[in-house]
C-alpha positions, 0 to 999 in steps of 0.5 A: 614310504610313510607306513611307520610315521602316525600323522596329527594335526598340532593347531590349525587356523583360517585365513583368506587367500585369493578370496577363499576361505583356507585352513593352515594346518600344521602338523607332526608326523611322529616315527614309529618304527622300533629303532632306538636313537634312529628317529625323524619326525615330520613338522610342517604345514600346509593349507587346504580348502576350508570346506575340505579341511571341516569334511576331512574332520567330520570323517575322521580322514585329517591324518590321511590327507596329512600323509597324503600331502607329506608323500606328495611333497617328498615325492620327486616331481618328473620334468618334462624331457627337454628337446635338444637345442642346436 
């Protein structure tokens, strides 16, 4: 779905939410395909462990878990059937 897009991290920065340590992380996913004047580019933000966030980074995985939460946002979420009321 994302397969032409190349995800960086813009800036991020730490706050505290529910008592845990977070990391926003904002972002652009840039298109790569090879159509001219036919582009969308992705910019948002999400926030995400601290301890998580400094793995991925030391892994080298921080555009990996961008995509990855960009395919989860875009993605329909199913909702449970509904019984029928009388």
């Amino acid at each position: 779905m994302m397969e032409n897009y190349e995800f960086v991290e813009t800036t991020s920065r730490g706050i505290v939410e529910n008592g845990e340590q977070m990391r926003v992380v904002n972002f652009r996913g840039t298109d790569t395909s090879n159509r001219n004047h036919d582009k969308l580019n992705v910019d948002g933000s999400f926030t995400m462990p601290l301890m998580d966030y400094f793995k991925a980074g030391m892994e080298g995985r921080i555009s990996e878990v961008i995509q990855t939460r960009v395919i989860e946002r875009l993605s329909p979420v199913e909702e449970a059937p509904t019984e029928p009321t009388e």
